[in-house]
C-alpha positions in Angstrom: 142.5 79.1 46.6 138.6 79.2 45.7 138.4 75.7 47.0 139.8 76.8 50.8 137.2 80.0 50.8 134.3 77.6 49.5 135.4 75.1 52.4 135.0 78.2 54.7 132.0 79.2 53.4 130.2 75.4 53.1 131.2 75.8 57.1 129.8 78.8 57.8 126.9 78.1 56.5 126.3 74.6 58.4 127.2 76.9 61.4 124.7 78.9 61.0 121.9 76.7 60.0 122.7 74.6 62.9 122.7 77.7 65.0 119.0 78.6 64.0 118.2 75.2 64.5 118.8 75.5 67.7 117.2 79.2 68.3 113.8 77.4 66.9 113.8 74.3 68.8 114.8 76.0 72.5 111.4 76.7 73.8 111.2 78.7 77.6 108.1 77.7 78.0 106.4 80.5 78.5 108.2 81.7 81.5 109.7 85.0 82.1 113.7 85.2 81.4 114.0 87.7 84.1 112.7 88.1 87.6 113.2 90.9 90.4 111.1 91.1 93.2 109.5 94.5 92.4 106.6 92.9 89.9 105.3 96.2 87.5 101.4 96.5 88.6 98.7 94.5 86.8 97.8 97.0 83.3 101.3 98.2 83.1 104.3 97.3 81.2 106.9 98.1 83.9 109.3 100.3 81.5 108.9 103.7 82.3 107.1 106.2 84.8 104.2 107.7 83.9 104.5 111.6 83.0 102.1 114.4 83.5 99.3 115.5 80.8 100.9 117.8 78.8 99.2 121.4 78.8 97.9 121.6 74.8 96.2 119.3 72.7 98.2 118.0 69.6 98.7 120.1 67.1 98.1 122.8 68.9 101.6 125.2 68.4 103.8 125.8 71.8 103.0 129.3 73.2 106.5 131.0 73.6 106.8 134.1 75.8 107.5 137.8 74.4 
């Protein structure tokens, strides 16, 4: 029985090493993986919206109304 779960295991593990292998050697040259054709403006990531400043400094506690 220990022999068949070794066997397994001795697989695995060429599996996987062949699998990072492979993540290592693929290059993309440098290009983007995804493309739409709204392009984020130049300084900005793209990910979110920008939100307004918010009314207190940091640190400062929230005011809550009586």
């Amino acid at each position: 029985m220990y022999k068949s779960v070794h066997g397994i295991i001795a697989i695995l593990l060429v599996l996987a090493a062949v699998m990072a292998a492979v993540a290592i050697l693929s290059e993309h040259g440098g290009q983007r993986m995804v493309s739409n054709d709204q392009e984020a403006p130049a300084g900005s990531s793209g990910i979110a919206r920008p939100h307004p400043p918010l009314d207190r400094a940091p640190g400062e506690p929230l005011k809550t109304p009586l």
